[in-house]
N, CA, C and O of each residue as an XYZ file, in Angstrom:
292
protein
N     -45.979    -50.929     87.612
C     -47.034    -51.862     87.340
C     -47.847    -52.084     88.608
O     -47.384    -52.531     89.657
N     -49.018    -51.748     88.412
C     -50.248    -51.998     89.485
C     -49.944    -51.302     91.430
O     -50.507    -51.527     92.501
N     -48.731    -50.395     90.983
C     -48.174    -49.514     92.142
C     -49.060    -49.159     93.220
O     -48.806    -49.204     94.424
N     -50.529    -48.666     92.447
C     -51.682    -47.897     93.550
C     -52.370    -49.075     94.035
O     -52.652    -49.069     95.233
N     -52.736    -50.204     93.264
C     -53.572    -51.462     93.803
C     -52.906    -52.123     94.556
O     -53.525    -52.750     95.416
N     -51.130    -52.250     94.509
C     -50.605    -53.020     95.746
C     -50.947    -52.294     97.125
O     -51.473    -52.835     98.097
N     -50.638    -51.269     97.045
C     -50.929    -50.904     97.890
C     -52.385    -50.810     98.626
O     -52.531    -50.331     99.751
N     -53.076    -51.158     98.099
C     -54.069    -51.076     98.977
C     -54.540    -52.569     99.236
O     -55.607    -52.758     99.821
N     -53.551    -53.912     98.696
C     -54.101    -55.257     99.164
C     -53.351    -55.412    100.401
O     -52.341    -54.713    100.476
N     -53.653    -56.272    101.522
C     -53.153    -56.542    102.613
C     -52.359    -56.906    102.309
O     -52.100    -57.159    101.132
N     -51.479    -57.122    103.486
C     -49.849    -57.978    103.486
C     -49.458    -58.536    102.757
O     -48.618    -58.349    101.878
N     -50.755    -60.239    103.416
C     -50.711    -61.271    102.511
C     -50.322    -61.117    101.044
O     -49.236    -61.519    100.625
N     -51.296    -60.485    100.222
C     -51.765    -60.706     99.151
C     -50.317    -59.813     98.397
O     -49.713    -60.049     97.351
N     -50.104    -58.679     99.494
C     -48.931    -57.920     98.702
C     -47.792    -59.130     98.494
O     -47.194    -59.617     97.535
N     -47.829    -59.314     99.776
C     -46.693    -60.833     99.552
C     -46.665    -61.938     98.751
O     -45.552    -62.361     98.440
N     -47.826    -62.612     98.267
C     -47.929    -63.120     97.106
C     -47.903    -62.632     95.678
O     -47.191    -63.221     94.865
N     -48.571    -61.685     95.354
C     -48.348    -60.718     94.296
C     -46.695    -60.766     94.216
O     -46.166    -61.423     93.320
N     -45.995    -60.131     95.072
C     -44.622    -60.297     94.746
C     -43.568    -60.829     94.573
O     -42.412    -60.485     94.325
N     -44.506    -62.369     94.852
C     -43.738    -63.553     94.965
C     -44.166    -63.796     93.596
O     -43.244    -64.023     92.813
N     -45.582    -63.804     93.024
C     -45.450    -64.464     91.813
C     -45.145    -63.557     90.749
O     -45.217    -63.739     89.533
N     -44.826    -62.642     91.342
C     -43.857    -61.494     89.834
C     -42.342    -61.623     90.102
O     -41.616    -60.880     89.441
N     -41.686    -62.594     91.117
C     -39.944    -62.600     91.250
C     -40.222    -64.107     90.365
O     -39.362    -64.492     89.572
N     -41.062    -64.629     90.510
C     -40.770    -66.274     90.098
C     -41.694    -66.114     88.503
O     -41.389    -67.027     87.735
N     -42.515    -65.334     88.047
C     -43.349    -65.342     86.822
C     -42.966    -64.551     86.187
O     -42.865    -64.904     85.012
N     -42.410    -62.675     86.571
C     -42.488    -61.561     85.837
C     -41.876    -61.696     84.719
O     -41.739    -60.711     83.993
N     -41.371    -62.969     84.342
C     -40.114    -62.730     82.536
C     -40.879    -63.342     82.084
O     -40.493    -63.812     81.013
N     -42.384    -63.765     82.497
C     -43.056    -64.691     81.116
C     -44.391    -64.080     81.193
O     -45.115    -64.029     80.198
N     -44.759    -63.594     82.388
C     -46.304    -62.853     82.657
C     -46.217    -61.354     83.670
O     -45.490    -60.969     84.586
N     -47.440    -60.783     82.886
C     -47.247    -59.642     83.357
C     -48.384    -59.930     84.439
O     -49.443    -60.320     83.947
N     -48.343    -59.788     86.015
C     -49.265    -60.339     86.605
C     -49.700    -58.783     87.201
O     -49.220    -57.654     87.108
N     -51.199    -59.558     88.035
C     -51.370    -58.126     88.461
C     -52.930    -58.664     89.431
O     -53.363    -59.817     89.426
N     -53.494    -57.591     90.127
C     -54.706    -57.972     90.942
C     -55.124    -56.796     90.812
O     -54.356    -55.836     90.872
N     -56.482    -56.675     90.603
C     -57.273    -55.520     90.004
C     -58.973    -55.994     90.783
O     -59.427    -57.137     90.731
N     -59.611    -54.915     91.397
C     -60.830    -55.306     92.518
C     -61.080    -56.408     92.585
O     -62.036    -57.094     92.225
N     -59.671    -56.687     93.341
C     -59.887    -58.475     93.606
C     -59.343    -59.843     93.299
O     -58.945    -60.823     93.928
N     -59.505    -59.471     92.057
C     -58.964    -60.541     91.087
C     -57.717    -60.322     90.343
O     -57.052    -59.322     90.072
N     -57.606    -61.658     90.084
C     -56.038    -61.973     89.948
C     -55.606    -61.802     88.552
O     -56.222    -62.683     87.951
N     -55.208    -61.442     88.080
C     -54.542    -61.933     86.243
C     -53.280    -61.913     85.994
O     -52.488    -61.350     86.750
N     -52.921    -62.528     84.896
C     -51.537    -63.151     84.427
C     -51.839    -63.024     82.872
O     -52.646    -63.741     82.282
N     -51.135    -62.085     82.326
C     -50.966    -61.971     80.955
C     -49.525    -62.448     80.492
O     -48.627    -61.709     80.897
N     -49.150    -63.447     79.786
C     -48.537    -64.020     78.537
C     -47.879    -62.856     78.207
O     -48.660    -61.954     77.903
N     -46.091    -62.410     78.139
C     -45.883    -61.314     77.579
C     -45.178    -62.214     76.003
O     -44.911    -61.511     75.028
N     -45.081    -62.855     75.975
C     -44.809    -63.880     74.464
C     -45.955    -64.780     74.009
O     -46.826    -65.228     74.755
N     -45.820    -65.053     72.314
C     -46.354    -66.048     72.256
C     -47.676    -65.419     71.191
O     -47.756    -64.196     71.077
N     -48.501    -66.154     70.574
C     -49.211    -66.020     69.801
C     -50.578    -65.517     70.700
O     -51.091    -64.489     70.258
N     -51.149    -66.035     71.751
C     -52.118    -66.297     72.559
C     -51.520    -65.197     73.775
O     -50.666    -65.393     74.640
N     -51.992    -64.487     73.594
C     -51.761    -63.535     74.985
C     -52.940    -62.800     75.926
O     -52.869    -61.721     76.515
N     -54.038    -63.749     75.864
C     -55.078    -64.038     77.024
C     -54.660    -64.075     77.584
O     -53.699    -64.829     77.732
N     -55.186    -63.063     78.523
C     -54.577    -63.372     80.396
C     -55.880    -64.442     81.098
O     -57.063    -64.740     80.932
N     -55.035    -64.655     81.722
C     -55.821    -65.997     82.927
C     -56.095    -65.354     83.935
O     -55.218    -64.577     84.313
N     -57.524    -65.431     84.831
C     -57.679    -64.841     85.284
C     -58.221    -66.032     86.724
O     -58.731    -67.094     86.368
N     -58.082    -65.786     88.105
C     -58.152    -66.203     89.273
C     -59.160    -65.566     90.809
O     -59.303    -64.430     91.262
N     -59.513    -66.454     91.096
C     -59.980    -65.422     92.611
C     -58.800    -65.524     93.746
O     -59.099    -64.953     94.795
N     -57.606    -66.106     93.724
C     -57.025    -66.030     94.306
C     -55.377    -66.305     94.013
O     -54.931    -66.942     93.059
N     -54.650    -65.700     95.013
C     -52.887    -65.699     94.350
C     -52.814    -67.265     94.109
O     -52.841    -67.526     92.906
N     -52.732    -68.347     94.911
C     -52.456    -69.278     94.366
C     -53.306    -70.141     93.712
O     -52.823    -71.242     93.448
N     -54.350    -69.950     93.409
C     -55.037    -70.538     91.949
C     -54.481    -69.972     91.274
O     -54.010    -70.712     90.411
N     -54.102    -68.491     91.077
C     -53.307    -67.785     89.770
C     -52.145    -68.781     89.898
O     -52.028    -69.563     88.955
N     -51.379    -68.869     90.776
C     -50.082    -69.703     90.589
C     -50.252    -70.849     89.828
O     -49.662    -70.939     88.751
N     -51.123    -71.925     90.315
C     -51.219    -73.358     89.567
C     -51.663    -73.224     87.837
O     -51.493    -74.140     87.032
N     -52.163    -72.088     87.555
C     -52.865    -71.563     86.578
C     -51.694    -71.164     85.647
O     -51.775    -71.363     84.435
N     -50.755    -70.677     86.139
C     -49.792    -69.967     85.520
C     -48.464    -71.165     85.027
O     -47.577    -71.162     84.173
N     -48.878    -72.013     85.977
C     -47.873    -73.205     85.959
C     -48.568    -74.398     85.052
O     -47.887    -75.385     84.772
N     -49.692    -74.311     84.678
C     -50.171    -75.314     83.766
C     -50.331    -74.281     82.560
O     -50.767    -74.840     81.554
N     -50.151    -73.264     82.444
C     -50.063    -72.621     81.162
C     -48.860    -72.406     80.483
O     -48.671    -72.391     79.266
N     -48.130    -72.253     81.327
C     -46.732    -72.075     81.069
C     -46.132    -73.643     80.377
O     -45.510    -73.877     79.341
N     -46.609    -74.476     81.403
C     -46.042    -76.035     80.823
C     -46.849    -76.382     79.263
O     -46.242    -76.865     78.307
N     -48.192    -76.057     79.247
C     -48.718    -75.775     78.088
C     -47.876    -75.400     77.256
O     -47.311    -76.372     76.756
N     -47.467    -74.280     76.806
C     -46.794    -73.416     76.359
C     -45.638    -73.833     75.813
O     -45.494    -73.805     74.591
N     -44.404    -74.394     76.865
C     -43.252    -74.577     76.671
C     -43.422    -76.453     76.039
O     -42.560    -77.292     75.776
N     -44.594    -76.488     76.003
C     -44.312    -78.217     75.701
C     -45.033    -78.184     74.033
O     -45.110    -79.182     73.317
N     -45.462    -76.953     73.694
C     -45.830    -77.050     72.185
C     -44.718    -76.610     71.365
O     -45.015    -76.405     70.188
N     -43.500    -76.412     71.697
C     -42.339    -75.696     70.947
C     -41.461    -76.724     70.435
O     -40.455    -76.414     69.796
């Protein structure tokens, strides 16, 4: 998943990317594509990905969707 684009984001960003796929990857398929951030829903009726200019707006994004989510069940 997104193998050739990690590699070409800096450190940083590799380092976040991989932080929010050890703490997100069982509920979103995340990813950064020229730039930008997304988080696709791998459950669920609604599987719009959310999309960010940066890793941690994707994070807070992912964390109010998720609470979304788990609080309509």
């Amino acid at each position: 998943m997104g193998g050739q684009v990690t590699a070409m984001l800096g450190s940083w960003d590799q380092s976040a990317l991989w932080d929010l796929r050890w703490h997100w990857g069982s509920a979103y398929r995340i990813d950064v594509t020229d730039g930008r951030w997304f988080a696709a829903p791998l459950r669920g009726r609604d599987r719009r990905p959310i999309g960010a200019e940066d890793a941690e707006t994707l994070r807070l994004a992912i964390r109010a969707d998720y609470w979304e989510r788990t609080r309509k069940r």
